[in-house]
MDAnalysis code that builds the backbone (N, CA, C; Angstrom):
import MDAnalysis as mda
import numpy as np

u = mda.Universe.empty(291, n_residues=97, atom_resindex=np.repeat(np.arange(97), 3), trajectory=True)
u.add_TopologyAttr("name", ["N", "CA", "C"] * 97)
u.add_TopologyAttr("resid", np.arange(1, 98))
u.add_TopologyAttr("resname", ["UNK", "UNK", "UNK", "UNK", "UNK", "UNK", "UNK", "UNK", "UNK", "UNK", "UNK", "UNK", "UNK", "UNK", "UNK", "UNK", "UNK", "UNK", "UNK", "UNK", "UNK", "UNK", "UNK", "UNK", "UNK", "UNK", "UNK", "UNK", "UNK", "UNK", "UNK", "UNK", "UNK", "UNK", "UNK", "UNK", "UNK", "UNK", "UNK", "UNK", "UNK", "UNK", "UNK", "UNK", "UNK", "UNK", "UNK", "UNK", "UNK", "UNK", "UNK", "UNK", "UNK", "UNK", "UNK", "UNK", "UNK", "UNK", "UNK", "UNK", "UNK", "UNK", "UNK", "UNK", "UNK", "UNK", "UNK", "UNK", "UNK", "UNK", "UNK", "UNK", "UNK", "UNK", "UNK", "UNK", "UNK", "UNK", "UNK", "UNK", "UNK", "UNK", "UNK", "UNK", "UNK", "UNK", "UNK", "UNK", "UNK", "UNK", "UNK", "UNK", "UNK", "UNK", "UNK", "UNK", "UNK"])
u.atoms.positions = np.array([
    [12.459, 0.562, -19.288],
    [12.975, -0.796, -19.238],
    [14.326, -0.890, -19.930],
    [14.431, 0.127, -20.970],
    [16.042, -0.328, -21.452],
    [17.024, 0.255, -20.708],
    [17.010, 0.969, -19.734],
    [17.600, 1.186, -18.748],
    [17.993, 0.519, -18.088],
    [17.182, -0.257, -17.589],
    [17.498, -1.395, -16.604],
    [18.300, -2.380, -17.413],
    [17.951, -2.589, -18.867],
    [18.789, -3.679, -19.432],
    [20.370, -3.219, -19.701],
    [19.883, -2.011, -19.782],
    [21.812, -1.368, -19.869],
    [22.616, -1.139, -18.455],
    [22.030, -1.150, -17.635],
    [22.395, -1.026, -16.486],
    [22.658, -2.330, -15.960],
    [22.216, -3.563, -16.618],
    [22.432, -5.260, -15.919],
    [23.682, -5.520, -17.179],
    [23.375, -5.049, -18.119],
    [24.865, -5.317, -19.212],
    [25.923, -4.855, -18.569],
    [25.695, -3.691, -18.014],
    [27.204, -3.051, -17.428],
    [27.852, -3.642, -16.224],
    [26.214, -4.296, -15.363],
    [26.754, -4.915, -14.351],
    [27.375, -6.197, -14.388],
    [26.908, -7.025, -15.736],
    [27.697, -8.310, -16.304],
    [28.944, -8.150, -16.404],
    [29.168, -6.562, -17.586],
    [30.177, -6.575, -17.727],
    [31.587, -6.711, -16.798],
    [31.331, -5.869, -15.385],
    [31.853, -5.731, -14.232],
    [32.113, -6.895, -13.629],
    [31.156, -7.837, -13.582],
    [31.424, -9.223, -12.890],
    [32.018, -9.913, -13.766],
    [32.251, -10.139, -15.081],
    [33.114, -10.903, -15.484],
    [34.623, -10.019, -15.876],
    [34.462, -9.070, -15.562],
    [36.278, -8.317, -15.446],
    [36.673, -8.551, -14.258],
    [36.138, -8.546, -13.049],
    [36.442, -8.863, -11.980],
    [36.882, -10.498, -11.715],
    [35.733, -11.372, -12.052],
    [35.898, -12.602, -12.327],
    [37.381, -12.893, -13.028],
    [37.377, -12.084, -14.244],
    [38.368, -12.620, -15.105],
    [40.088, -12.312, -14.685],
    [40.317, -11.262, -13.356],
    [40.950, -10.816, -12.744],
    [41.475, -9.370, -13.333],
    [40.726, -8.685, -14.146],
    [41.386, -7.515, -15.032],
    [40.589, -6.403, -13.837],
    [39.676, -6.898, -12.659],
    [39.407, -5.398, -12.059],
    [38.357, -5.083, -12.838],
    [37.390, -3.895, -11.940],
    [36.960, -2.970, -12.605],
    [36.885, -1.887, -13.764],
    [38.734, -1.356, -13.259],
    [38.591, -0.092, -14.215],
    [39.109, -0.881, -15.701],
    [39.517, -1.434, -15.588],
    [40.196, -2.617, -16.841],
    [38.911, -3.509, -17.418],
    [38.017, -3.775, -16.933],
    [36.499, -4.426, -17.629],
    [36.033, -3.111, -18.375],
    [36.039, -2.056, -17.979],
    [35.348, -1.035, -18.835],
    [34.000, -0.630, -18.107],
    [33.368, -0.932, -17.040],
    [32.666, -0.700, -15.907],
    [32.712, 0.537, -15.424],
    [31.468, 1.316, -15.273],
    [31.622, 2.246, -14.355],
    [30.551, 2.049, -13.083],
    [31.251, 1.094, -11.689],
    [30.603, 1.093, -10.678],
    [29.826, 2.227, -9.983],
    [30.304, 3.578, -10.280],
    [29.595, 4.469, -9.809],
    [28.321, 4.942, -10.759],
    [28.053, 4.225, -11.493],
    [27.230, 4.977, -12.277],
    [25.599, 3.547, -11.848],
    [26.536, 2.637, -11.530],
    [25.481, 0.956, -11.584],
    [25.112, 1.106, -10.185],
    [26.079, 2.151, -9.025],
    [25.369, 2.049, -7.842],
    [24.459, 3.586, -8.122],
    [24.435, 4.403, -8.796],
    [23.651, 5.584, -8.867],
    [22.297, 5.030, -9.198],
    [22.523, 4.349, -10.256],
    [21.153, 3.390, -10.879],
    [20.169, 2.423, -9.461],
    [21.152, 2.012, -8.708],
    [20.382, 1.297, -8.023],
    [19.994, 2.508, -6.291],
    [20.636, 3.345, -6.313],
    [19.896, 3.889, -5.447],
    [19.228, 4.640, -5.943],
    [19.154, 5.319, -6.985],
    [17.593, 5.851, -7.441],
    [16.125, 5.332, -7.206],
    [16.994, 3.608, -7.658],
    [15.381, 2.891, -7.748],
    [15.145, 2.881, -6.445],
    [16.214, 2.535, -5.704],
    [16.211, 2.545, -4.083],
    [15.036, 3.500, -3.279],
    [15.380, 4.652, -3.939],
    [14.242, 5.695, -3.286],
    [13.317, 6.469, -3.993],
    [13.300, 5.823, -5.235],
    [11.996, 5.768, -5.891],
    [11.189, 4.647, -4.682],
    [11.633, 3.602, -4.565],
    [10.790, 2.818, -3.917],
    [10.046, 3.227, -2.624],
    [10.823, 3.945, -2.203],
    [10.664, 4.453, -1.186],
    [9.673, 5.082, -0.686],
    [9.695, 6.052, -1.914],
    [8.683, 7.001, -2.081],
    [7.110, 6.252, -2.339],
    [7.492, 5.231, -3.034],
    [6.349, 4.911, -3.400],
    [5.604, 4.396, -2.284],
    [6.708, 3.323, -1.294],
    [6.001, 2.351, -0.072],
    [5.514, 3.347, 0.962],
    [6.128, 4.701, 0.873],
    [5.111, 5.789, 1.590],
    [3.580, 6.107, 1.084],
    [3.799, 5.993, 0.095],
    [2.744, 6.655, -0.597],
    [1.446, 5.426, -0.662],
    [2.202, 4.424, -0.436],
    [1.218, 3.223, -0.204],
    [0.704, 3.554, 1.522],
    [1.921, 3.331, 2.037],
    [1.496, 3.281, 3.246],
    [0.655, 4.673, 3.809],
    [0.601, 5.344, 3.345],
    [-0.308, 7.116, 3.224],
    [-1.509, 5.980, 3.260],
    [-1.924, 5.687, 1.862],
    [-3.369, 5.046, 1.134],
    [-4.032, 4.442, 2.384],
    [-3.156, 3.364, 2.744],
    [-3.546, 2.250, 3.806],
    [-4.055, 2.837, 5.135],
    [-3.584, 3.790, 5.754],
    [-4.028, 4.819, 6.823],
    [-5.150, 5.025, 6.365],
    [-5.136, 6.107, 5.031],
    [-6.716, 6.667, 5.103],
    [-7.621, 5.698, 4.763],
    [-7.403, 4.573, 4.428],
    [-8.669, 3.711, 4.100],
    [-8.900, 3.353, 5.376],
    [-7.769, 2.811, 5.954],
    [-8.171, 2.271, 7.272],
    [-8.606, 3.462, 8.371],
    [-8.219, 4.587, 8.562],
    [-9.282, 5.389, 9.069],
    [-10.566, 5.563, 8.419],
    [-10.684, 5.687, 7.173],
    [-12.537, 5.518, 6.381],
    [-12.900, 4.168, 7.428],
    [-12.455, 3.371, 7.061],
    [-13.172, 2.317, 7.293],
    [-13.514, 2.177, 9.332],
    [-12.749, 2.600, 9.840],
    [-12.946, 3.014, 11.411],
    [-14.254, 3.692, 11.494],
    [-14.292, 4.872, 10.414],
    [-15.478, 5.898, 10.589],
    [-16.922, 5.252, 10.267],
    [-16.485, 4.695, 9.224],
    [-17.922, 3.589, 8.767],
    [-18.486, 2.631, 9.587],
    [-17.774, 1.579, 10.231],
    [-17.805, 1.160, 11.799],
    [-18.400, 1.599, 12.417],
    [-18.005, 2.873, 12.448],
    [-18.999, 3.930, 13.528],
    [-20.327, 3.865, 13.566],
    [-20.317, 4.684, 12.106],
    [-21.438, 4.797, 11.688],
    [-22.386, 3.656, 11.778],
    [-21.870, 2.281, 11.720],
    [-22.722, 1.350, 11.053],
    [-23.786, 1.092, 12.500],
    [-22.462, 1.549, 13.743],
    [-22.991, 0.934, 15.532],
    [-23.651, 1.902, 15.785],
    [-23.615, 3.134, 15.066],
    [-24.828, 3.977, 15.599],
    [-26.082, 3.873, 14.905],
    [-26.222, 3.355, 13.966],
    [-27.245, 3.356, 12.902],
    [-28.122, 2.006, 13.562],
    [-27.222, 0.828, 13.801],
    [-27.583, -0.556, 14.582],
    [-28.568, -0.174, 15.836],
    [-27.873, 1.290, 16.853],
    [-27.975, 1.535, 18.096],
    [-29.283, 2.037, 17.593],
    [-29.514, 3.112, 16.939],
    [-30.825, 3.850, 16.864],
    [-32.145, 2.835, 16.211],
    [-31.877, 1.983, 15.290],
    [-32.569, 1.106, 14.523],
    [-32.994, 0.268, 16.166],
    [-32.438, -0.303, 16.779],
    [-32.199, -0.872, 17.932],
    [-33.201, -0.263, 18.623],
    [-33.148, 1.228, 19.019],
    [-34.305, 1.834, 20.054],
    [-35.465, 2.374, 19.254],
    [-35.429, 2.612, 18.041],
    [-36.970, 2.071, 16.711],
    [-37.439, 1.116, 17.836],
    [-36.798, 0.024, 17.301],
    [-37.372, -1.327, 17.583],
    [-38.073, -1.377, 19.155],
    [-37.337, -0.688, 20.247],
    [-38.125, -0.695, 21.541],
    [-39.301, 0.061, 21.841],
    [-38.953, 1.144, 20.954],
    [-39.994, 1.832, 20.898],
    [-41.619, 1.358, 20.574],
    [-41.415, 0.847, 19.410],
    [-42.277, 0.146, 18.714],
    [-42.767, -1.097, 19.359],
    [-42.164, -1.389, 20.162],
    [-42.517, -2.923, 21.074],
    [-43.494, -2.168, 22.316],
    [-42.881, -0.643, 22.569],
    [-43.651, -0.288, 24.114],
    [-44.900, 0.804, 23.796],
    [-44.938, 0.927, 22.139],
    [-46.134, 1.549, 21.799],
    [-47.395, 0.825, 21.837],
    [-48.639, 1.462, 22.632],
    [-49.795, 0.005, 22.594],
    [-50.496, 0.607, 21.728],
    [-50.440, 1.619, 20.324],
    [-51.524, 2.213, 19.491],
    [-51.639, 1.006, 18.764],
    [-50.759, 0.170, 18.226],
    [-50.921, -0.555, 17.010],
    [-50.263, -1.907, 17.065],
    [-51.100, -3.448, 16.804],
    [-50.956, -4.343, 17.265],
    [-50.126, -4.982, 16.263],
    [-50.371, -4.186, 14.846],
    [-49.445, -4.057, 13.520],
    [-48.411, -3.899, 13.197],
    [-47.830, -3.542, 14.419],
    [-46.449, -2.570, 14.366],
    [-45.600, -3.686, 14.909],
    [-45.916, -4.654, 15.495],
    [-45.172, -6.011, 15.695],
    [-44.400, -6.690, 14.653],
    [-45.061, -6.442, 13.486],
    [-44.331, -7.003, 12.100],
    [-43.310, -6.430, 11.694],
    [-43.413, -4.894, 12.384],
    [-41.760, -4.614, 12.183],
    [-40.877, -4.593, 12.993],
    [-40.956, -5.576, 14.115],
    [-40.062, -5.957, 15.151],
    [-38.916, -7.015, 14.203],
])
């Protein structure tokens, strides 16, 4: 974080030399160093919104697979159930319809 605060001082500094008409190199500013700062974070970010967007895939493929699972588990529970309706051993077996 004190990075960032030295890096917004320098950028003050810059806008009010500019403002004040003395320019850049005359404020005492070094623009190349305040745009190095901001494209770092630039693709730090970058990296990161990949790395999110990585996460979000594999959950959302887990969660496709579980789906699956859940319609086949439904499907078989499903033919239990017919089964058990077209068995005539047990008049008992209705209660678990």
């Amino acid at each position: 974080m004190g990075e960032r605060k030295a890096v917004t001082a320098a950028l003050s500094t810059c806008v009010l030399g500019v403002r004040s008409g003395r320019g850049f190199g005359r404020a005492g500013c070094q623009p190349d160093s305040i745009l190095f700062w901001f494209v770092s974070q630039y693709e730090a970010l970058q990296v990161t919104a990949g790395k999110h967007g990585d996460d979000l895939r594999n959950t959302k493929n887990e969660i496709t697979e579980m789906n699956r699972v859940i319609q086949r588990l439904q499907g078989e529970i499903e033919n239990a159930k017919a089964q058990v309706r077209s068995c005539p051993c047990s008049p008992a077996a209705e209660q678990w319809i």
